[in-house]
C-alpha positions as CSV (number, residue, x, y, z in Angstrom):
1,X,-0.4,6.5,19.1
2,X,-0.5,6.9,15.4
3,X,2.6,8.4,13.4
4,X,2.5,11.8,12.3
5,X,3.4,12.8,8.4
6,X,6.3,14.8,10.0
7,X,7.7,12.0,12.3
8,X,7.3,9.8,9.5
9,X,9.4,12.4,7.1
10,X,12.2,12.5,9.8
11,X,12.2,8.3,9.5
12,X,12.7,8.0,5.5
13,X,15.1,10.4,4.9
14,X,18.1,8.1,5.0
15,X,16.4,4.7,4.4
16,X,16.8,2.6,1.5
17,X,13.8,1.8,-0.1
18,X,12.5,-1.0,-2.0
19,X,8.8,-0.9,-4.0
20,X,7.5,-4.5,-5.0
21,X,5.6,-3.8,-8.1
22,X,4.9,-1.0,-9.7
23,X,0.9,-1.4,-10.5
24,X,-1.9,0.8,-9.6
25,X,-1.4,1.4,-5.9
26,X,2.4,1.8,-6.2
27,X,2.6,3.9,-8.8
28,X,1.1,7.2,-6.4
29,X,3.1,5.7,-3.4
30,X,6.2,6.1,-5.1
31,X,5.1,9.7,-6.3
32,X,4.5,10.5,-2.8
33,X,7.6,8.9,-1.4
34,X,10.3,10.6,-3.6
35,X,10.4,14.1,-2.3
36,X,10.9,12.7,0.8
37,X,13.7,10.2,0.2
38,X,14.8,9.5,-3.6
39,X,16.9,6.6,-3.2
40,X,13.7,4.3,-4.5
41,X,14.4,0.6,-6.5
42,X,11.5,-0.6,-7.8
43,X,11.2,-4.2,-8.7
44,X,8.6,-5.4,-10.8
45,X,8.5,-9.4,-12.6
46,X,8.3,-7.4,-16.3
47,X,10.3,-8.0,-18.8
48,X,12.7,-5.2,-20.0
49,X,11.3,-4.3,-23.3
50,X,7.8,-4.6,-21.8
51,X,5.7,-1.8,-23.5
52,X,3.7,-1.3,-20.3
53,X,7.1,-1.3,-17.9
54,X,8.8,1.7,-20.8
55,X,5.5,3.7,-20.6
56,X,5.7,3.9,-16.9
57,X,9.5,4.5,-16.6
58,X,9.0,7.0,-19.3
59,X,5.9,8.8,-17.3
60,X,8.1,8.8,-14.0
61,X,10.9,10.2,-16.2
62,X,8.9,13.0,-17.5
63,X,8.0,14.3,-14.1
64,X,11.3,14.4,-13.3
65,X,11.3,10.8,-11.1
66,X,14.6,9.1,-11.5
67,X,14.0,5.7,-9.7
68,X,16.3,2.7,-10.0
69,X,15.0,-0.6,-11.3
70,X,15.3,-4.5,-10.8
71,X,13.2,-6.0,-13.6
72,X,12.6,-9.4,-15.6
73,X,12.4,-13.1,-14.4
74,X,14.6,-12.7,-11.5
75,X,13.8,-9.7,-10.4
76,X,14.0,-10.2,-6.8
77,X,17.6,-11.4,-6.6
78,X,18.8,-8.1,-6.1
79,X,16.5,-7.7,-2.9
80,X,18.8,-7.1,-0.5
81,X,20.3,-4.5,2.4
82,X,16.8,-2.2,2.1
83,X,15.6,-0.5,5.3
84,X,11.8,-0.5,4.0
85,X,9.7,-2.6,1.5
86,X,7.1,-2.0,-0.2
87,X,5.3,-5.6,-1.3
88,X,2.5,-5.5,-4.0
89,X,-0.4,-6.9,-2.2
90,X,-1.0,-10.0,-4.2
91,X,2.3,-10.8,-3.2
92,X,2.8,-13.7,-0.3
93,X,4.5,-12.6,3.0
94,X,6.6,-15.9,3.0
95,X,8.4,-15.6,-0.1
96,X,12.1,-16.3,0.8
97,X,13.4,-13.1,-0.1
98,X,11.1,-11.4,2.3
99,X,11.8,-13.5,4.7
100,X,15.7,-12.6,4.6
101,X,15.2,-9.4,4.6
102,X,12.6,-8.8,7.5
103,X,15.0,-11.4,9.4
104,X,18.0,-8.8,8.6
105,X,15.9,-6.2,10.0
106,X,14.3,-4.6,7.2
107,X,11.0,-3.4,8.0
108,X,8.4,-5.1,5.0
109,X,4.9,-3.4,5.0
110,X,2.9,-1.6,1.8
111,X,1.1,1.3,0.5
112,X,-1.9,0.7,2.7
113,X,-1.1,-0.3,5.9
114,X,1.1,3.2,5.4
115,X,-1.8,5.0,4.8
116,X,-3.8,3.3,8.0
117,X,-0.2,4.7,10.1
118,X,-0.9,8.0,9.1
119,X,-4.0,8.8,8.7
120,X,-5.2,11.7,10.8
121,X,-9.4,11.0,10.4
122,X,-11.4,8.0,12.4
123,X,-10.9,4.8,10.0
124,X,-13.8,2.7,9.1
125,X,-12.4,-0.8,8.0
126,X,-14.6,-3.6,5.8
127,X,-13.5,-6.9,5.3
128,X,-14.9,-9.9,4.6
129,X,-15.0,-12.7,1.7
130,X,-18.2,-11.4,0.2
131,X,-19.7,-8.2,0.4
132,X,-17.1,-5.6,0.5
133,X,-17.7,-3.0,-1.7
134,X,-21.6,-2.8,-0.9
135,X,-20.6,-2.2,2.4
136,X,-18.1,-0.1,2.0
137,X,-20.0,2.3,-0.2
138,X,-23.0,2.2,1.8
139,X,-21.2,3.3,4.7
140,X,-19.4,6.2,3.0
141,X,-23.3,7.7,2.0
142,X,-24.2,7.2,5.3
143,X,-21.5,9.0,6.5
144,X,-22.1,11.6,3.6
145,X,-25.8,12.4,4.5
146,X,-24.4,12.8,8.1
147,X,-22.5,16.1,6.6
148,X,-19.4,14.3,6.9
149,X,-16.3,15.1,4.3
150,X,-15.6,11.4,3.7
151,X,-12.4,9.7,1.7
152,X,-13.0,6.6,0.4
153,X,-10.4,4.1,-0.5
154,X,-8.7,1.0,-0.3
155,X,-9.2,-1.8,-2.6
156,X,-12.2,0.1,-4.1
157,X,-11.3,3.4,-6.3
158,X,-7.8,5.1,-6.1
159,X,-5.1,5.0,-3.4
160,X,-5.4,7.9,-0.8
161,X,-1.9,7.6,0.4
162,X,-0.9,10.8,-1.8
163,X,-3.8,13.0,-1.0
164,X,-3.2,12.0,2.8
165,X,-2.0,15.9,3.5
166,X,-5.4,16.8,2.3
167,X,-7.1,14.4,4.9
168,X,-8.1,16.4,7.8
169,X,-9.1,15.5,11.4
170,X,-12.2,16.1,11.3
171,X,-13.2,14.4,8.2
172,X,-13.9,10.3,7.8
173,X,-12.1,7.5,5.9
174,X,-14.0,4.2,4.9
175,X,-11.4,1.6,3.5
176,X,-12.0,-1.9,1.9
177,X,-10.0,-3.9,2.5
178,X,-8.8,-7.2,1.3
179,X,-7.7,-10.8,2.7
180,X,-4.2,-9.7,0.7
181,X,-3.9,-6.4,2.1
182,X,-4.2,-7.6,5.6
183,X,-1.3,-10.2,5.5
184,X,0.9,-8.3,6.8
185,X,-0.4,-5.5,8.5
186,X,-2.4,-4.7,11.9
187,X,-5.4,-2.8,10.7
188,X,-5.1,1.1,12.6
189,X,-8.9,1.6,12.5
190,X,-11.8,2.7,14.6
191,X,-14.4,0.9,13.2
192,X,-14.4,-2.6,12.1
193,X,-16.4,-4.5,9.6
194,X,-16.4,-8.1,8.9
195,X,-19.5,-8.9,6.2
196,X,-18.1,-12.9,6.6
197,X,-15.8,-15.3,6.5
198,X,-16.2,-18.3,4.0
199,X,-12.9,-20.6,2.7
200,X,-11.2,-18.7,-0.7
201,X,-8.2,-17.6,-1.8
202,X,-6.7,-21.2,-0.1
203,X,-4.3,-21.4,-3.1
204,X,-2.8,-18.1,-1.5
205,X,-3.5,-18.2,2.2
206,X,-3.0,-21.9,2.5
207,X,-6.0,-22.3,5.3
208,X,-8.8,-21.4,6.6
């Protein structure tokens, strides 16, 4: 059984949260996070004085988003006593400091396996080394001329996570999703797609 937005609301309010990265996808979850629970560190390998890192803290800033930060070379050493991480995807599910901090007991997931949680509509999932986004787009017209109210999402387009409350039962959800994304997470779907399976990414996932 799936977790609701409400029961999920009821488990972050006293957690300690850590976000891995503060690119594209975790930029809306932390948006969609901090009315919830606004004890947030966000840890992104950015220098300081980045320009890119200061227009981002300034943005937060503005709409009234005071987060704390761990930034620069070593911006992971401060890692440590969260309840619930965040991980960019790109980043590898074996790096030390996750390791520590799942075996303490901290739970280590990210923005889209989240989303797949709580989710209220049928998922369709694609995967697959080649392929993806054809798919995925063909089956969100599909679904479309069907007269379905579909969501599209993923690693195609914008994040969903913080129009989730818009989502409704009835409607449909077609996500791609990548290799990266699914490290670390047991896909919540209804419907599967695998276009194939050939060997890439090995300097990430090691084997094939």
């Amino acid at each position: 059984m799936k977790t609701t937005l409400a029961q999920f609301g009821r488990f972050i309010s006293d957690k300690k949260i850590a976000v891995i990265g503060a690119g594209i996808s975790n930029r809306p979850l932390i948006r969609w996070l901090y009315p919830k629970n606004n004890d947030i560190t966000v840890f992104d390998m950015m220098r300081n004085d980045d320009e890119r890192l200061l227009k981002i803290q300034r943005d937060f800033k503005n709409d009234g988003i005071d987060l704390h930060w761990s930034t620069g070379e070593h911006y992971l050493d401060y890692l440590e006593g969260f309840d619930l991480i965040f991980r960019t995807p790109r980043m590898r599910t074996d790096l030390p400091e996750l390791v520590r901090e799942r075996n303490r007991g901290a739970v280590v997931t990210s923005e889209i396996a989240l989303f797949m949680e709580l989710c209220p509509a049928p998922l369709y999932g694609v995967t697959g080394s080649d392929g993806k986004t054809t798919t995925t787009t063909l089956i969100s017209l599909i679904l479309q001329e069907a007269g379905y109210s579909v969501h599209t999402g993923g690693n195609i387009g914008t994040p969903l996570l913080d129009r989730i409350e818009r989502i409704r039962p009835t409607d449909r959800v077609v996500l791609e999703l990548s290799s990266f994304q699914l490290m670390d997470s047991l896909p919540v779907v209804n419907h599967a797609v695998i276009t194939n399976i050939i060997p890439n990414h090995l300097d990430f996932h090691l084997d094939y």
